[in-house]
C-alpha positions as CSV (number, residue, x, y, z in Angstrom):
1,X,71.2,-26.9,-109.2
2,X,73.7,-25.0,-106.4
3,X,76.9,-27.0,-106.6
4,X,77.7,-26.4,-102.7
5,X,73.9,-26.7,-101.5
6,X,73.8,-25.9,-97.2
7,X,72.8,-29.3,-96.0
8,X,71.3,-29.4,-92.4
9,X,71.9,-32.0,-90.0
10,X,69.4,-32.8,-87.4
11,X,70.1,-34.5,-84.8
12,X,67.4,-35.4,-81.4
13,X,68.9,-36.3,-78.3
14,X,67.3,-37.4,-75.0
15,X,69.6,-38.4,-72.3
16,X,72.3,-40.1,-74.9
17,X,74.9,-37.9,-74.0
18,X,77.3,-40.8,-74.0
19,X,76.9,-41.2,-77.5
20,X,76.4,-37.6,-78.7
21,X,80.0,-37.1,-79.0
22,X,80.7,-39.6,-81.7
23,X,77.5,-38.9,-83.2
24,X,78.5,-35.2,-83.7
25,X,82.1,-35.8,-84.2
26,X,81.2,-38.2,-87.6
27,X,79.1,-34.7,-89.0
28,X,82.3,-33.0,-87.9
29,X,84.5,-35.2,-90.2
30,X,82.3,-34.8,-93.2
31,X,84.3,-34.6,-96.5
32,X,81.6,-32.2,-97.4
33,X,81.5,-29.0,-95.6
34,X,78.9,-27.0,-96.4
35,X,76.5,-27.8,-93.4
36,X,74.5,-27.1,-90.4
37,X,74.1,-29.5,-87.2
38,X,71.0,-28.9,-85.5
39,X,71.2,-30.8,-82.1
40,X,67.8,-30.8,-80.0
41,X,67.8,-31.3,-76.8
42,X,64.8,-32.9,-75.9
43,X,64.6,-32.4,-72.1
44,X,67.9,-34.1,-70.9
45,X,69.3,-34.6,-67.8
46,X,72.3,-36.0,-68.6
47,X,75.3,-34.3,-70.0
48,X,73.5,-33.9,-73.2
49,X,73.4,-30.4,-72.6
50,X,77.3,-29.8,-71.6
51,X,78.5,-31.5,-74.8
52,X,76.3,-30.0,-77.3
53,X,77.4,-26.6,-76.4
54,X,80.7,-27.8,-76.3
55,X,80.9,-28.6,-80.0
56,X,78.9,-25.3,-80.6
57,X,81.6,-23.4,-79.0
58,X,84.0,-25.1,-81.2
59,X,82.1,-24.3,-84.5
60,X,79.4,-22.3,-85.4
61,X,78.1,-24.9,-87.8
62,X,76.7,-26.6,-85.1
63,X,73.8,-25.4,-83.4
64,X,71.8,-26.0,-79.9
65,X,68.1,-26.3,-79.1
66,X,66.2,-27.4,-75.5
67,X,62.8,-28.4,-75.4
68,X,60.8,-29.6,-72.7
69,X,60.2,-33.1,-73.1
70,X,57.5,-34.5,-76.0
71,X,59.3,-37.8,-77.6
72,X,61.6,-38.1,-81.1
73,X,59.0,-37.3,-83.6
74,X,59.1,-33.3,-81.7
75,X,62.2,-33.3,-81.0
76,X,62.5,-33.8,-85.4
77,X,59.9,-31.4,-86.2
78,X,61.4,-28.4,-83.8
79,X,64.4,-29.4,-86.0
80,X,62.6,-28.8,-89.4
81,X,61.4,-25.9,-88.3
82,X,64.9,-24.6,-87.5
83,X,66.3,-26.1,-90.4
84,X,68.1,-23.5,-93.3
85,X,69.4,-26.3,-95.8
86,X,68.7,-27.2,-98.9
87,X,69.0,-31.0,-97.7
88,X,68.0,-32.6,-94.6
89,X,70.4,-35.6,-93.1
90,X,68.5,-37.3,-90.2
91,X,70.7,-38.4,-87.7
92,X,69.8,-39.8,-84.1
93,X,72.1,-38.9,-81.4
94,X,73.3,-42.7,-81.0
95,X,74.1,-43.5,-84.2
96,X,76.7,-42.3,-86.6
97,X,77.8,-41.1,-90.4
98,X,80.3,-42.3,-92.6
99,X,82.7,-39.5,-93.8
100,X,81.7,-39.3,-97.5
101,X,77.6,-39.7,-96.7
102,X,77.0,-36.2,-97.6
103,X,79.8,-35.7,-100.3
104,X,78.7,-39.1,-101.8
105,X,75.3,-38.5,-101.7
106,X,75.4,-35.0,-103.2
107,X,78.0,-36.2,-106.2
108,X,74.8,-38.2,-107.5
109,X,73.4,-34.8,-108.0
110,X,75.3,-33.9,-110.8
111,X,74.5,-37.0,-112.8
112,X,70.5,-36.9,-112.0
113,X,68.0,-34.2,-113.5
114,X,65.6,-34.6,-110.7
115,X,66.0,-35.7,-106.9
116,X,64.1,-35.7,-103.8
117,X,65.8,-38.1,-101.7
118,X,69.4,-40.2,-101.9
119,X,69.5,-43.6,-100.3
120,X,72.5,-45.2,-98.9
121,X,73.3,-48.8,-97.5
122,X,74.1,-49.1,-94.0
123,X,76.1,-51.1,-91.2
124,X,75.1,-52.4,-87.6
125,X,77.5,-51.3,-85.3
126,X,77.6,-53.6,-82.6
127,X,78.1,-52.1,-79.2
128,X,79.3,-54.9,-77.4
129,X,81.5,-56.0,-79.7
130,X,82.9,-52.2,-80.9
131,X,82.8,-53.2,-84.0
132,X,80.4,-53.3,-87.6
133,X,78.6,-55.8,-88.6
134,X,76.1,-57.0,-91.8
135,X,72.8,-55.4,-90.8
136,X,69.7,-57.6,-90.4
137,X,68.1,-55.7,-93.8
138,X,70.3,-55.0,-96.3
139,X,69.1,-52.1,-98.6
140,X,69.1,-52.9,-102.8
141,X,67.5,-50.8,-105.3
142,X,65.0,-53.0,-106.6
143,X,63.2,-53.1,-103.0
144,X,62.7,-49.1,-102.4
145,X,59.0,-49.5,-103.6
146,X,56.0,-48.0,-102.2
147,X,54.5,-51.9,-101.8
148,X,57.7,-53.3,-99.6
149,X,57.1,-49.8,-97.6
150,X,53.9,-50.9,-96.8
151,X,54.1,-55.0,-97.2
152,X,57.7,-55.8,-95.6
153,X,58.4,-53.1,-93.3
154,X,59.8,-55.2,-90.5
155,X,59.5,-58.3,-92.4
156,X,63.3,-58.4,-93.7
157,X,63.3,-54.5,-94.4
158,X,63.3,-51.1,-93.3
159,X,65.0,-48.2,-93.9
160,X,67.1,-46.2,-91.6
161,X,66.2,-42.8,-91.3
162,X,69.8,-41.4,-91.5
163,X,70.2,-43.8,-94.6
164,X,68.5,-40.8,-96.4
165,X,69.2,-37.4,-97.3
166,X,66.1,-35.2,-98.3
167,X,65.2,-32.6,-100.1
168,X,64.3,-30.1,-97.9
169,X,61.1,-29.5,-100.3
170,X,59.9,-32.6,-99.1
171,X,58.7,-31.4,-95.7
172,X,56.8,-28.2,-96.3
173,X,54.3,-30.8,-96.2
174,X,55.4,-33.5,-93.9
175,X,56.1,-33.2,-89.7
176,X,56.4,-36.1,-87.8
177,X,53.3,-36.7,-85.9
178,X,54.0,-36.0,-82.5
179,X,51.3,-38.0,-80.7
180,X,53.3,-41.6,-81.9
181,X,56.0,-42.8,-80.3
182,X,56.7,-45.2,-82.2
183,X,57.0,-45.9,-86.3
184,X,57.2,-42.3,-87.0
185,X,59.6,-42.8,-90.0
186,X,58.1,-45.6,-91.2
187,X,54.7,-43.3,-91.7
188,X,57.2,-40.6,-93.1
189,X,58.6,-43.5,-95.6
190,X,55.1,-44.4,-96.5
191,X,53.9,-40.4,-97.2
192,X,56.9,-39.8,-99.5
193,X,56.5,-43.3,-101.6
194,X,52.8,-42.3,-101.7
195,X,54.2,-39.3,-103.7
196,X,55.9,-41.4,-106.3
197,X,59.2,-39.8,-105.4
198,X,62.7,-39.3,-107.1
199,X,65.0,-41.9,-105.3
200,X,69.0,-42.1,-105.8
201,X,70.8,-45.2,-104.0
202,X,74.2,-45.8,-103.3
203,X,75.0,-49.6,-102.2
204,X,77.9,-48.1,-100.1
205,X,77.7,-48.0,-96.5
206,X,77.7,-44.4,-95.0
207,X,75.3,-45.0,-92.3
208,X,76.3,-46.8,-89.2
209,X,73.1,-48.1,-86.6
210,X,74.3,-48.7,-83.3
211,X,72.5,-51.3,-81.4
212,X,72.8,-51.1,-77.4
213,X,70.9,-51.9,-74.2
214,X,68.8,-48.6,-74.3
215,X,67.9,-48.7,-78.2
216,X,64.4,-47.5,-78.3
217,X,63.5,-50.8,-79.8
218,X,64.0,-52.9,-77.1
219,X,61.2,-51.1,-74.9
220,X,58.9,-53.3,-73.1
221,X,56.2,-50.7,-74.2
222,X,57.3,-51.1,-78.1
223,X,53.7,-53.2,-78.8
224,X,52.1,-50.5,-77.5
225,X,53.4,-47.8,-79.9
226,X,53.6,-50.3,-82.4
227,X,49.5,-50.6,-82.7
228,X,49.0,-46.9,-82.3
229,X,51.1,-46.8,-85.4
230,X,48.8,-48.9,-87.1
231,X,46.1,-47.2,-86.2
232,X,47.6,-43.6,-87.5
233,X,48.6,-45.3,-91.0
234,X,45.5,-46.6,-91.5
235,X,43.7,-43.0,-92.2
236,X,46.8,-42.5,-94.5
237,X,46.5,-45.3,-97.1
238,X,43.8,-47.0,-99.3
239,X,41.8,-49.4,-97.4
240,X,42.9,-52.5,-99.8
241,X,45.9,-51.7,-98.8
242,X,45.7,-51.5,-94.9
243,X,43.8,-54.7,-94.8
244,X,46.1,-56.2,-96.9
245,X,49.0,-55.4,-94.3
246,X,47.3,-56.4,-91.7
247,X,46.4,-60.1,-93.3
248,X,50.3,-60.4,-94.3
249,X,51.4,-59.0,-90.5
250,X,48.9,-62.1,-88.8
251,X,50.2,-64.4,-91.6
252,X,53.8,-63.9,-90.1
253,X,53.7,-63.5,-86.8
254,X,51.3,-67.2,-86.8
255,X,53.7,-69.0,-88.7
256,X,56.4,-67.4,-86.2
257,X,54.3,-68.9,-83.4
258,X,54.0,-72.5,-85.2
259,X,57.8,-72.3,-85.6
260,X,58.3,-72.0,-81.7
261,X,55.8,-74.5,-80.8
262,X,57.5,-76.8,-82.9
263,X,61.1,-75.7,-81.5
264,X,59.7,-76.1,-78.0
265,X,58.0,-79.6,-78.7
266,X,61.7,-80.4,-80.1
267,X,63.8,-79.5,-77.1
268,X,61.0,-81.1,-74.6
269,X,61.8,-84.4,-76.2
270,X,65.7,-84.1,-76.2
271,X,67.0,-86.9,-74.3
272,X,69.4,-83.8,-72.5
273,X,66.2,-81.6,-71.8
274,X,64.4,-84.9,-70.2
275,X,67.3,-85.4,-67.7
276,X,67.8,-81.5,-66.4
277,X,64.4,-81.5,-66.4
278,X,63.5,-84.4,-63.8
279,X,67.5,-83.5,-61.8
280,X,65.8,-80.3,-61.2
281,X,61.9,-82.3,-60.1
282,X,64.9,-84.1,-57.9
283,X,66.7,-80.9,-56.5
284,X,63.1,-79.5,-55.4
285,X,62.1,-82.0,-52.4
């Protein structure tokens, strides 16, 4: 194996310009130094732009692509396509790395005889409250299996994306499909487990998930893309399989329904609810 391996960075931004700095300045501090940073420009018009080529003025490690328009899962492909490294580190332009992800990650090399991909832990960083917090999943080797990628996505797990660093192998294969706008790494999760592949994990957390107002998960059209999702993974898996997700995905989201109803039915008969509910009756004649 090459002890100092050219890891490439790739990291998609549209109109996150106010996060791009810290996002590049976290590759910037890497204890490692053998990399690339690949920042696409997916059709900004913010200051996107103006602060990627700011840092590419800086060092000529990092590197600056615009492309019209066409979503995250493009915006990662053009990336691929550009990439030189040995290793790909996934990093959207609102999130962050710890210092040591790629040094840490890449000293698990010289104790393994085979690797495709390392896994690391990961923290929420909470916008509103600048600080990090537990995440809602917490990562554990036992649970990297190809059935909790298909069974539990969502359900108490997920994965990431820059919680992973990849052998670049791994995509002379793979692109994200471009037509979903949604889910994309969870299909790329699910094509690599299919594979049976090599997994490392670190239970350290280098990766840091920001949440915020504009976090593409909190789009009114997320159902949407969600289904279409679906509807891609199901030519991609065994039909026992798919059906079986799709019984364990109506199984939860029912009993989530049955648990509000029976919230609701609770508050309507607090004594508290009962009065501000007839004071406002009142207030309305």
């Amino acid at each position: 194996m090459n002890h100092n391996p050219l890891v490439s960075v790739i990291v998609p931004c549209y109109n996150q310009g106010s996060f791009l700095n810290k996002a590049l300045q976290s590759v910037y501090d890497q204890s490692y130094e053998n990399w690339e940073c690949l920042v696409v420009d997916d059709g900004s018009n913010d200051s996107t732009s103006r602060i990627a080529q700011t840092w590419t003025s800086e060092d000529n490690r990092f590197k600056y692509f615009y492309k019209e328009n066409g979503g995250l899962a493009s915006a990662r492909n053009l990336g691929l396509d550009k990439a030189s490294g040995n290793f790909i580190q996934f990093l959207d332009s609102d999130d962050f790395l710890h210092k040591y992800k790629l040094g840490h990650s890449l000293e698990l090399l010289q104790h393994a005889n085979t690797f495709q991909v390392v896994i690391s832990n990961y923290l929420q960083y909470n916008d509103f409250a600048g600080k990090a917090v537990k995440p809602h999943f917490k990562i554990s080797r036992d649970i990297l299996t190809y059935d909790n990628i298909i069974f539990n996505w969502d359900n108490n797990f997920a994965i990431p994306i820059h919680c992973g660093l990849f052998s670049s192998d791994l995509f002379n294969e793979f692109r994200f499909p471009e037509n979903l706008k949604a889910k994309e790494d969870w299909l790329m999760w699910i094509k690599f487990f299919q594979k049976d592949i090599t997994v490392q994990f670190i239970a350290e957390a280098l990766a840091y998930y920001r949440r915020h107002d504009s976090n593409m998960t909190n789009k009114v059209n997320m159902t949407i893309d969600y289904v279409g999702a679906l509807r891609y993974i199901r030519k991609e898996i065994p039909d026992e399989d798919y059906i079986r997700m799709l019984e364990l995905k109506v199984e939860r989201s029912s009993n989530t329904i049955f648990s509000l109803r029976d919230q609701i039915k609770d508050l309507r008969s607090n004594l508290g609810w009962r009065f501000f509910n007839k004071l406002g009756k009142i207030l309305k004649r």
